[in-house]
PDB file of N, CA, C and O in Angstrom:
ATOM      1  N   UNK A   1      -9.117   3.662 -25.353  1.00  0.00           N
ATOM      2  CA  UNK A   1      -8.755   4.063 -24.011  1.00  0.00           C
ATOM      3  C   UNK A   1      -8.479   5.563 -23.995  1.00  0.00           C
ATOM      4  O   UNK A   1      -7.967   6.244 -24.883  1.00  0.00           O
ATOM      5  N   UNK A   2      -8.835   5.857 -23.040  1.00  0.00           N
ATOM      6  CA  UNK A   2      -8.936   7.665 -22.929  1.00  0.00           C
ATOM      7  C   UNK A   2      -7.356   7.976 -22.869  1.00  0.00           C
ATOM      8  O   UNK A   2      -6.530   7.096 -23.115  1.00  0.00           O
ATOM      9  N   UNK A   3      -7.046   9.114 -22.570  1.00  0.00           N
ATOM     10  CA  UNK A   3      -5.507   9.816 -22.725  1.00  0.00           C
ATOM     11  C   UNK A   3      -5.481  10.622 -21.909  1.00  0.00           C
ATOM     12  O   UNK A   3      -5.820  11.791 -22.090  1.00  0.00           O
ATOM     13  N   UNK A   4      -4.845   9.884 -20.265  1.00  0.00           N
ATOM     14  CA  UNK A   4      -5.107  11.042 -19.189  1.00  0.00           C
ATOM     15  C   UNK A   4      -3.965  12.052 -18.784  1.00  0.00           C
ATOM     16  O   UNK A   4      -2.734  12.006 -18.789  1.00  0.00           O
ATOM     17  N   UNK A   5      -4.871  12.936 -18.450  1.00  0.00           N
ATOM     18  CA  UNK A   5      -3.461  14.072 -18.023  1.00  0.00           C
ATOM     19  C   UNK A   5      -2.721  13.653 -17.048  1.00  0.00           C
ATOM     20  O   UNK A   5      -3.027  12.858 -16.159  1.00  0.00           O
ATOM     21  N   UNK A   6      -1.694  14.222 -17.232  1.00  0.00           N
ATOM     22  CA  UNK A   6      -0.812  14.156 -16.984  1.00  0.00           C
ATOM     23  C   UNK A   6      -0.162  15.491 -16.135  1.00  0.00           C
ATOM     24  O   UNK A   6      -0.427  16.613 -16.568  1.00  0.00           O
ATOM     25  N   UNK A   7       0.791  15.332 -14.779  1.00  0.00           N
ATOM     26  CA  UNK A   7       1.174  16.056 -14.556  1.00  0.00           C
ATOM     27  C   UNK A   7       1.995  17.159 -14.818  1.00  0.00           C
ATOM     28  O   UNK A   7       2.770  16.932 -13.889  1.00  0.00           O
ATOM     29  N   UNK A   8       2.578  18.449 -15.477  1.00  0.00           N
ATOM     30  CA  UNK A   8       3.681  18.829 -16.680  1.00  0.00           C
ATOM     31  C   UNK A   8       4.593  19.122 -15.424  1.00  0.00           C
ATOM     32  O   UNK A   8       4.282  20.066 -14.697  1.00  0.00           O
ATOM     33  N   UNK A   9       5.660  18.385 -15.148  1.00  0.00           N
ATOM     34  CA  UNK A   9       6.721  18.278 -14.181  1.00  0.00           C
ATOM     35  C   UNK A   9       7.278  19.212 -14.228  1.00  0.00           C
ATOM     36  O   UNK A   9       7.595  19.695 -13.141  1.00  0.00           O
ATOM     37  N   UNK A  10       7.747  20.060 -15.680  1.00  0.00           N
ATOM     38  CA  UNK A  10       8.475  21.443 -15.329  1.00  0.00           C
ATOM     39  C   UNK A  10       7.691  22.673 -15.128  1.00  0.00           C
ATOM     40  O   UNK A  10       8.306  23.699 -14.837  1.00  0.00           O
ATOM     41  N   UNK A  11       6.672  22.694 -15.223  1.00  0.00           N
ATOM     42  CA  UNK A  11       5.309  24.133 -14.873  1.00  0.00           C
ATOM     43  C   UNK A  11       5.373  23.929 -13.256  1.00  0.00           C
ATOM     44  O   UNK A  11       5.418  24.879 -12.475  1.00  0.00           O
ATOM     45  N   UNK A  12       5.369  22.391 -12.815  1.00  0.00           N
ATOM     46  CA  UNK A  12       5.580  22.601 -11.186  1.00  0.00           C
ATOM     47  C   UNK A  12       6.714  22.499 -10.811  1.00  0.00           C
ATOM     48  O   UNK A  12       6.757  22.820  -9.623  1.00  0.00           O
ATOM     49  N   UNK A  13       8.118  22.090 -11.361  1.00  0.00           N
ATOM     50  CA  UNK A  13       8.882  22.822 -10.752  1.00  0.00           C
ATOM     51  C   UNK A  13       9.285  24.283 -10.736  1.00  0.00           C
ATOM     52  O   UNK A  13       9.915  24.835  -9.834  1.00  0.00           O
ATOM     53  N   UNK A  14       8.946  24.700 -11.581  1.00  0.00           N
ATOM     54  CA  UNK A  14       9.084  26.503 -11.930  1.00  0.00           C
ATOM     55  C   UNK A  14       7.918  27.295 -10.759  1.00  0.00           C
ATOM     56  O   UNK A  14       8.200  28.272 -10.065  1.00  0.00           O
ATOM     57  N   UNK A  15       6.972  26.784 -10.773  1.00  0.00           N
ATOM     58  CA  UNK A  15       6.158  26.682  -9.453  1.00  0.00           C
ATOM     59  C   UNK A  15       6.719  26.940  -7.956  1.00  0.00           C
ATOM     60  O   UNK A  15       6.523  27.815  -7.113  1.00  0.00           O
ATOM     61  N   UNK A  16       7.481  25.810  -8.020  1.00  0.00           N
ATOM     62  CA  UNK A  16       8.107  25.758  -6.238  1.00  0.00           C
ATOM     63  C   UNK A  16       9.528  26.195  -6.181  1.00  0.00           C
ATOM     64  O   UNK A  16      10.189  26.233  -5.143  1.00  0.00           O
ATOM     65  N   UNK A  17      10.003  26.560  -7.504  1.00  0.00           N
ATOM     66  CA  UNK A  17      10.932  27.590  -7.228  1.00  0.00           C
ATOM     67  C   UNK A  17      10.885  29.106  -7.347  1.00  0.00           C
ATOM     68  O   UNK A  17      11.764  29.967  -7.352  1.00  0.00           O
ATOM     69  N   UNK A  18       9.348  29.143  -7.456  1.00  0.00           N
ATOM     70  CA  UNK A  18       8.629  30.624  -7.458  1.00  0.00           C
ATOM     71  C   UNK A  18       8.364  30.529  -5.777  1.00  0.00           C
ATOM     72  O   UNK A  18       8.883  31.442  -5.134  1.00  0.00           O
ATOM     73  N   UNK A  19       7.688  29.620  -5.094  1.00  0.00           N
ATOM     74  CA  UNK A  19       7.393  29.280  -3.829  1.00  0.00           C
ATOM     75  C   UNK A  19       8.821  29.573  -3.073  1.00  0.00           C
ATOM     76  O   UNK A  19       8.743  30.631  -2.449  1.00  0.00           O
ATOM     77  N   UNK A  20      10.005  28.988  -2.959  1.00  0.00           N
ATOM     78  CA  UNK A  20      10.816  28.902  -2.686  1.00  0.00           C
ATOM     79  C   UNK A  20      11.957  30.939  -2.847  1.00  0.00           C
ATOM     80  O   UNK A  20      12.737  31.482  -2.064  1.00  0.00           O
ATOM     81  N   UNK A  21      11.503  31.294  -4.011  1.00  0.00           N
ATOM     82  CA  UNK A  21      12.084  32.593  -3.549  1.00  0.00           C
ATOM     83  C   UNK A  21      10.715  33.458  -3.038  1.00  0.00           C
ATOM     84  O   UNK A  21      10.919  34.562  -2.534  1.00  0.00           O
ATOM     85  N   UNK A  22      10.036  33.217  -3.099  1.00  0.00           N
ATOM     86  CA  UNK A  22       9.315  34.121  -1.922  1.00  0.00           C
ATOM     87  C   UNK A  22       9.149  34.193  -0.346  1.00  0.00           C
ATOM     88  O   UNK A  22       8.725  35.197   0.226  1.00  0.00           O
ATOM     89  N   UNK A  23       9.586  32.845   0.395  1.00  0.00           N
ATOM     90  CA  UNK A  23       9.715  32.485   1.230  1.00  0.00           C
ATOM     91  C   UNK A  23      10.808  33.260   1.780  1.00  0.00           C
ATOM     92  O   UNK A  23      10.733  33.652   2.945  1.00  0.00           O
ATOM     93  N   UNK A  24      12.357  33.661   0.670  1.00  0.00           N
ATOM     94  CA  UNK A  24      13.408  34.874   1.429  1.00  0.00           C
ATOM     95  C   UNK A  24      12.460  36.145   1.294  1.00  0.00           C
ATOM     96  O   UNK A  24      12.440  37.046   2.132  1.00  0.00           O
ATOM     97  N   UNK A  25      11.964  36.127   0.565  1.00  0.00           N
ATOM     98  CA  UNK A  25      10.985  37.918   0.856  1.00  0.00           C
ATOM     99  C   UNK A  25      10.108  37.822   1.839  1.00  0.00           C
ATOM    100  O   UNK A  25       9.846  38.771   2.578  1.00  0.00           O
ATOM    101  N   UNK A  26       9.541  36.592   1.942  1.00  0.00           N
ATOM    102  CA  UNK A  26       8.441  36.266   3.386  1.00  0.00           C
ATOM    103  C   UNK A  26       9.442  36.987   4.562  1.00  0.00           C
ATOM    104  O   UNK A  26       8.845  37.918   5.103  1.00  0.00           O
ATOM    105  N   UNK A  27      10.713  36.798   5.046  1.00  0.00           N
ATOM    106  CA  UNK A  27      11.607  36.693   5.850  1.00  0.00           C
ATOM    107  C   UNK A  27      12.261  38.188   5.861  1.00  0.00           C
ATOM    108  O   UNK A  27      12.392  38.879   6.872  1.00  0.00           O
ATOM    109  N   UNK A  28      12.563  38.473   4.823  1.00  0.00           N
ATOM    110  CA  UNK A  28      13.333  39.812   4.830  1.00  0.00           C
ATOM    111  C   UNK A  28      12.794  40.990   4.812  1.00  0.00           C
ATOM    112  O   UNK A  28      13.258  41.976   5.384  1.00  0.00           O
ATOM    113  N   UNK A  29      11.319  40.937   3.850  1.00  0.00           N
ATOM    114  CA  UNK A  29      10.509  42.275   4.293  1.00  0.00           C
ATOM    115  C   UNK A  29       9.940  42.083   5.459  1.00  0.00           C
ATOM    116  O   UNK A  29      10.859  41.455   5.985  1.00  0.00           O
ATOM    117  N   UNK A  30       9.123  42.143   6.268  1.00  0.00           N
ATOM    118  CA  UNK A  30       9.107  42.084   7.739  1.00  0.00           C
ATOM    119  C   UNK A  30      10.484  42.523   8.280  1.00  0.00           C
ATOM    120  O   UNK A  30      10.113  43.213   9.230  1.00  0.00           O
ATOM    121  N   UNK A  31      11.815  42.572   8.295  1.00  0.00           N
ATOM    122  CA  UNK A  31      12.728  42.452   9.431  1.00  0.00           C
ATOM    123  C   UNK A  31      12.961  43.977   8.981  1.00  0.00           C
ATOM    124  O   UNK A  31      12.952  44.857   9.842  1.00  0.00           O
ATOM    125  N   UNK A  32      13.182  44.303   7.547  1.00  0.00           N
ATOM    126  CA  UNK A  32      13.591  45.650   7.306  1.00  0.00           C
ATOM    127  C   UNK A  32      12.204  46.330   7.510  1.00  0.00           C
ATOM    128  O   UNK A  32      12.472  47.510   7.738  1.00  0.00           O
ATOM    129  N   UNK A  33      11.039  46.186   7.536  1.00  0.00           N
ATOM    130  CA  UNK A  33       9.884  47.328   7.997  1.00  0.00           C
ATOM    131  C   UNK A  33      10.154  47.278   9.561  1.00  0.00           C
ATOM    132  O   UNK A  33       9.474  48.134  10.127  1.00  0.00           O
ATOM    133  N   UNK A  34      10.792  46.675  10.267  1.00  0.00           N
ATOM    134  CA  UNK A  34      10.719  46.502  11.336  1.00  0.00           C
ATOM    135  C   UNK A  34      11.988  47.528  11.816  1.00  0.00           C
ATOM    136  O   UNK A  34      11.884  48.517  12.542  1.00  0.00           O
ATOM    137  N   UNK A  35      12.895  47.126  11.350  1.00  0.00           N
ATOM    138  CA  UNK A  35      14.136  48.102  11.814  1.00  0.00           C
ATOM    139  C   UNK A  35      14.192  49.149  11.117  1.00  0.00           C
ATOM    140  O   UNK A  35      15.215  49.833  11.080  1.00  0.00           O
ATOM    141  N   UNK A  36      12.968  49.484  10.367  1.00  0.00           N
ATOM    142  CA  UNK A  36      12.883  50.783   9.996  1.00  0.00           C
ATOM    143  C   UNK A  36      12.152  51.520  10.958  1.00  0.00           C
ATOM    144  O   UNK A  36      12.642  52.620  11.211  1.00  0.00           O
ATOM    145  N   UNK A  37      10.922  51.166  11.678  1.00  0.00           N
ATOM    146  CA  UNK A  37       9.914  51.635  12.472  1.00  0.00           C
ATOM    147  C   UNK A  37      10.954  51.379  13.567  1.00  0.00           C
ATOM    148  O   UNK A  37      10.643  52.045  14.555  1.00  0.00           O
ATOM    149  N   UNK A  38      11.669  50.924  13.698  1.00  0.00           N
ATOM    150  CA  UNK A  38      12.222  51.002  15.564  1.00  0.00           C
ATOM    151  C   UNK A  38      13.300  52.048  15.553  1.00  0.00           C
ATOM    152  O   UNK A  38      14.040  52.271  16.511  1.00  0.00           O
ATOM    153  N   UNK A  39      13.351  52.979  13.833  1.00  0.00           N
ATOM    154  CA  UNK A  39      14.699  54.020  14.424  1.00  0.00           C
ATOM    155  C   UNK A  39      13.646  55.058  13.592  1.00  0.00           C
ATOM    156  O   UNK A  39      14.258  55.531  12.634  1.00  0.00           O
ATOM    157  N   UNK A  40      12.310  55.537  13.658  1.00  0.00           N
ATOM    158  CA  UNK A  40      12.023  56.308  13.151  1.00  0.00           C
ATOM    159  C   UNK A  40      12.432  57.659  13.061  1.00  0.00           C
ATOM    160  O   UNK A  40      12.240  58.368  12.073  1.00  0.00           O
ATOM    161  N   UNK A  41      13.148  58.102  14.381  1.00  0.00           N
ATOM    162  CA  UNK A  41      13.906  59.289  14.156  1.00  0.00           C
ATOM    163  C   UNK A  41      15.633  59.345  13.412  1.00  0.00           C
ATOM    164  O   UNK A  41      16.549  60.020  13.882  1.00  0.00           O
ATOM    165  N   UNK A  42      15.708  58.682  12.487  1.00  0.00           N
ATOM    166  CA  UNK A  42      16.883  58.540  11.666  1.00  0.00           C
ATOM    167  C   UNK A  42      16.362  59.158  10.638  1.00  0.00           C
ATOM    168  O   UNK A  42      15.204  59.045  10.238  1.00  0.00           O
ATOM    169  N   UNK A  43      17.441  60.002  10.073  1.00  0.00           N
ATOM    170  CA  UNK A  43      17.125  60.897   8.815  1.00  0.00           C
ATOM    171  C   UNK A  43      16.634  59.723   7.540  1.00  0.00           C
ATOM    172  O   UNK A  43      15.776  60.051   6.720  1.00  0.00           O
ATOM    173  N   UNK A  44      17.225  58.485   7.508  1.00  0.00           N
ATOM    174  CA  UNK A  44      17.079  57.481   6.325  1.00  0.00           C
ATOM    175  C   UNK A  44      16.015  56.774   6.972  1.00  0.00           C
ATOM    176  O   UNK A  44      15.919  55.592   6.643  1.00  0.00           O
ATOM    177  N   UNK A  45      15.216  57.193   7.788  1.00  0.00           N
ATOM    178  CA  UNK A  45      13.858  55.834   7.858  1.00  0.00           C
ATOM    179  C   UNK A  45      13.200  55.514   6.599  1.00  0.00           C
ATOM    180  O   UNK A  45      13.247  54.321   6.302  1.00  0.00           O
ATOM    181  N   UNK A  46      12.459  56.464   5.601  1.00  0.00           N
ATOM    182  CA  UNK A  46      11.808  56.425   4.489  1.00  0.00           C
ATOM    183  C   UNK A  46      12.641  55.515   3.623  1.00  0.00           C
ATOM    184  O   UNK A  46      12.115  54.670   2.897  1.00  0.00           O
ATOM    185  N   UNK A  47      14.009  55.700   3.707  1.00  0.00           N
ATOM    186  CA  UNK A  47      15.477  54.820   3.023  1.00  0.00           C
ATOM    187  C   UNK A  47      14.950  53.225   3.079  1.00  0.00           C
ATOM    188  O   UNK A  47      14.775  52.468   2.125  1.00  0.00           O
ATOM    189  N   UNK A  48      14.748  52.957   4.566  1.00  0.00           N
ATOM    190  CA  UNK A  48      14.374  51.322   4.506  1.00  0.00           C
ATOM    191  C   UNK A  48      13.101  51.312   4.588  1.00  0.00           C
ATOM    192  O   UNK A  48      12.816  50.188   4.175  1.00  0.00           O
ATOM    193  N   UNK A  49      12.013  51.905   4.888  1.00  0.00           N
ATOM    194  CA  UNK A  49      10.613  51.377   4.876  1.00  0.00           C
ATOM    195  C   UNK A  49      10.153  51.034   3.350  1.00  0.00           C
ATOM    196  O   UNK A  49       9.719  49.949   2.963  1.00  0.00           O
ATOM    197  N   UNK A  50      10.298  51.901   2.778  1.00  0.00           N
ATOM    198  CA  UNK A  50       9.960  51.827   0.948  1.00  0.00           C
ATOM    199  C   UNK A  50      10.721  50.774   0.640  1.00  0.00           C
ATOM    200  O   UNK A  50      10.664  50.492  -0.557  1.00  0.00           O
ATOM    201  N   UNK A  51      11.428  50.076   1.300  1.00  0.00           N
ATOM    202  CA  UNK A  51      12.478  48.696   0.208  1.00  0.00           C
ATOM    203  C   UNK A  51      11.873  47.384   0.833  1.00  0.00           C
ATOM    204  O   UNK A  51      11.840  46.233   0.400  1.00  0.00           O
ATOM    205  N   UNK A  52      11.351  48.012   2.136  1.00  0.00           N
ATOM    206  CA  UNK A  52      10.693  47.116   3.272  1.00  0.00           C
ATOM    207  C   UNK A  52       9.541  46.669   2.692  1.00  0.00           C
ATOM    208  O   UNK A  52       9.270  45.481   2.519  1.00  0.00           O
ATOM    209  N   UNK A  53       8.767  47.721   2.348  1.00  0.00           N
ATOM    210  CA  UNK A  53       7.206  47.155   1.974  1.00  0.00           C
ATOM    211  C   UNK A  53       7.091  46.724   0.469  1.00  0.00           C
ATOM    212  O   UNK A  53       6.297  45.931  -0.036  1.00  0.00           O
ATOM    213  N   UNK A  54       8.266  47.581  -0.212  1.00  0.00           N
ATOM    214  CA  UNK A  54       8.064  46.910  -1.588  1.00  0.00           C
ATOM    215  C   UNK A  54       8.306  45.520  -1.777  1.00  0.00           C
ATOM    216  O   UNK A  54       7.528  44.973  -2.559  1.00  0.00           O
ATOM    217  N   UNK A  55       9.647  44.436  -0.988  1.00  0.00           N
ATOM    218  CA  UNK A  55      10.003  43.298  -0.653  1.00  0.00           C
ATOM    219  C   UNK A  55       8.759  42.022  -0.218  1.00  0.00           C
ATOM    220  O   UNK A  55       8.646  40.846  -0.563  1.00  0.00           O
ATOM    221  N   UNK A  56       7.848  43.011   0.798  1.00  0.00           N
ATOM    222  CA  UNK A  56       6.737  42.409   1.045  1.00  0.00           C
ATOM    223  C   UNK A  56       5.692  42.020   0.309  1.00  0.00           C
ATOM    224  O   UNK A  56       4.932  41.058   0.420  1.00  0.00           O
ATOM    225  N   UNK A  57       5.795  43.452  -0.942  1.00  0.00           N
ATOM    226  CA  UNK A  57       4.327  43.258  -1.375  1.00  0.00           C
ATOM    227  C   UNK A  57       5.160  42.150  -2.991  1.00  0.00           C
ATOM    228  O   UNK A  57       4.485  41.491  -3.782  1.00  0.00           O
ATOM    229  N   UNK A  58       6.189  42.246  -3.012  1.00  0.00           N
ATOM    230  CA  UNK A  58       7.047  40.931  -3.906  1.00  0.00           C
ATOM    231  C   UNK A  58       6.675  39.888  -3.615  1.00  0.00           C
ATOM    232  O   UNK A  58       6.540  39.046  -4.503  1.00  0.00           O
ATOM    233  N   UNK A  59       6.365  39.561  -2.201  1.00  0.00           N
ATOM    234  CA  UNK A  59       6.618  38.179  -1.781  1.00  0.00           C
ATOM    235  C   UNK A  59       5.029  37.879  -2.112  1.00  0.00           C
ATOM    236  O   UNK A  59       4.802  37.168  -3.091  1.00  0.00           O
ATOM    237  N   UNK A  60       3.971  38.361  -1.382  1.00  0.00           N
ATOM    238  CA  UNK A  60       2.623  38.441  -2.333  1.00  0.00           C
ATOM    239  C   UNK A  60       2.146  37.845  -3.507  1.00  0.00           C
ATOM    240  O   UNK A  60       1.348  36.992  -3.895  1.00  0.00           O
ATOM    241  N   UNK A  61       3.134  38.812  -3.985  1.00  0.00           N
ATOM    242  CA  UNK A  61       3.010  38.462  -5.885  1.00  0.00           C
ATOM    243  C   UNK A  61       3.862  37.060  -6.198  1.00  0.00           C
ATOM    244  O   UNK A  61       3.295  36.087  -6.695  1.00  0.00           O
ATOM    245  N   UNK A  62       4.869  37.055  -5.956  1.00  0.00           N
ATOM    246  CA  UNK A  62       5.412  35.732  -5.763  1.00  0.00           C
ATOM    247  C   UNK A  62       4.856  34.603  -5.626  1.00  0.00           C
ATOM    248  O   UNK A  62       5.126  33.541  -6.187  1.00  0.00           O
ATOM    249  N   UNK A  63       3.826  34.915  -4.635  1.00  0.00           N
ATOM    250  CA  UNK A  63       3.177  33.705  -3.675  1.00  0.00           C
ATOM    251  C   UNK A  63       1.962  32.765  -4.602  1.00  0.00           C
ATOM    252  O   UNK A  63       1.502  31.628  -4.709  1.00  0.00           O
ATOM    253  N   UNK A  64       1.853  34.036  -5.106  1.00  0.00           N
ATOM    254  CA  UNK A  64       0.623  33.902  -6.073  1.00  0.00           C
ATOM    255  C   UNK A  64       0.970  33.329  -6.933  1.00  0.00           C
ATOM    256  O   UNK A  64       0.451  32.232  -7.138  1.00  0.00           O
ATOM    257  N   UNK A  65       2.093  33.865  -7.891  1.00  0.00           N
ATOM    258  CA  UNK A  65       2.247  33.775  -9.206  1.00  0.00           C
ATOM    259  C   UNK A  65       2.943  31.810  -8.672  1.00  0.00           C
ATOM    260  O   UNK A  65       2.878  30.852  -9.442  1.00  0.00           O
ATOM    261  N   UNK A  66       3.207  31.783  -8.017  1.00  0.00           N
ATOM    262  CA  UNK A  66       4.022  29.998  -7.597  1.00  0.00           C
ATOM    263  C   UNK A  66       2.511  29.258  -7.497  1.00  0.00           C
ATOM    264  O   UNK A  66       2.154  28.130  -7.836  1.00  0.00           O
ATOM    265  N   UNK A  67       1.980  30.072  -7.054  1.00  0.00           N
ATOM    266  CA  UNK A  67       0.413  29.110  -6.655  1.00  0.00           C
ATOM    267  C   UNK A  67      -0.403  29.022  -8.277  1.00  0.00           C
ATOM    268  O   UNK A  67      -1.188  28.105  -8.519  1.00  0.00           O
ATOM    269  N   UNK A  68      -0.177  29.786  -8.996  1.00  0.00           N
ATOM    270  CA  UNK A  68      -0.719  29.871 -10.165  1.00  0.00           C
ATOM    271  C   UNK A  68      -0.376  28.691 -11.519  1.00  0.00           C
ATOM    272  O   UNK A  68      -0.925  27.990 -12.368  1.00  0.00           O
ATOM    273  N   UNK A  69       1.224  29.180 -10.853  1.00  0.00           N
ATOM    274  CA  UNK A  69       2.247  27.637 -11.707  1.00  0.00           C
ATOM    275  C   UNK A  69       1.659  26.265 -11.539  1.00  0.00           C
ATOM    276  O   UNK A  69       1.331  25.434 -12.386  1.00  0.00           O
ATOM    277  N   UNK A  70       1.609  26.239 -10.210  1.00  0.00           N
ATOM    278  CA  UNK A  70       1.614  24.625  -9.487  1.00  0.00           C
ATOM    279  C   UNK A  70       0.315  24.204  -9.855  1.00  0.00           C
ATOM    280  O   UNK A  70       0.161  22.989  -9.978  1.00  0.00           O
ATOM    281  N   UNK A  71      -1.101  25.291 -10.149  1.00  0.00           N
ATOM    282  CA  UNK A  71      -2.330  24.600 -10.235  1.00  0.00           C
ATOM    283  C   UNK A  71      -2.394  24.615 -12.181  1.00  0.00           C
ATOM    284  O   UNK A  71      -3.211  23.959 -12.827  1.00  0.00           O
ATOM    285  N   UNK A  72      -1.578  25.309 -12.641  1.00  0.00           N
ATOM    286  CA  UNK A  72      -1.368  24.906 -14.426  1.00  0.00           C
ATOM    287  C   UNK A  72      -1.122  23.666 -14.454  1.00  0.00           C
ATOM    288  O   UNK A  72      -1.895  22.914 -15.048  1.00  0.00           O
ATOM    289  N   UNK A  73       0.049  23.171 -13.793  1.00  0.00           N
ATOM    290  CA  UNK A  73       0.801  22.200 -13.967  1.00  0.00           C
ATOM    291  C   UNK A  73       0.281  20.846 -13.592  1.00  0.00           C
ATOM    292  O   UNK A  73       0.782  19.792 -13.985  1.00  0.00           O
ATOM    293  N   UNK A  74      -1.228  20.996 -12.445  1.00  0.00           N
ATOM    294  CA  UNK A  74      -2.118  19.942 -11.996  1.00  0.00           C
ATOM    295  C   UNK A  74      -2.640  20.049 -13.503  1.00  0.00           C
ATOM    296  O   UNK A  74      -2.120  19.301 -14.330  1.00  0.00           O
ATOM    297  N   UNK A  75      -3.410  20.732 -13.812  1.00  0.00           N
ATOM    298  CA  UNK A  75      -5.401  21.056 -14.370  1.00  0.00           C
ATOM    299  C   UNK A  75      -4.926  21.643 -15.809  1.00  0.00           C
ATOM    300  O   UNK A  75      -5.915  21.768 -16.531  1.00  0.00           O
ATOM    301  N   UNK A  76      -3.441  22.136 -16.606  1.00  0.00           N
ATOM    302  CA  UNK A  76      -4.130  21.590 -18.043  1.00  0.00           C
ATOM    303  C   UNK A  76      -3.277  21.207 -18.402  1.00  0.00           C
ATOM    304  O   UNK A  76      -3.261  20.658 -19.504  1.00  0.00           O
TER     305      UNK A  76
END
């Protein structure tokens, strides 16, 4: 009888708790690029846009790297 795979339960939970903190960066970069662009004449705009987009482009990588977990944890 063959020897089938098997799901590895902790590669997908490490997975959806990669999913799960990107979802606060989904949320928080957007609000700070946002209240950065609505006071552009404040001496600190550059202050929040750079924490703004870096947060965003986290959540990205995040998104990925959770999507990367979860299909290990199907397929080997």
């Amino acid at each position: 009888m063959e020897d089938q795979k098997r799901t590895n339960k902790e590669v997908l939970a490490k997975g959806v708790k990669t999913l799960a903190m990107a979802l606060g960066a989904i949320g928080l970069g957007p609000v700070i690029v946002y209240n950065a662009f609505m006071n552009k004449e404040h001496p600190l705009f550059l202050v929040a846009l750079i924490p703004g987009i870096l947060i965003m482009l986290l959540a990205i990588f995040l998104i990925l790297k959770g999507i990367n977990l979860m299909l290990k944890s199907f397929f080997d």
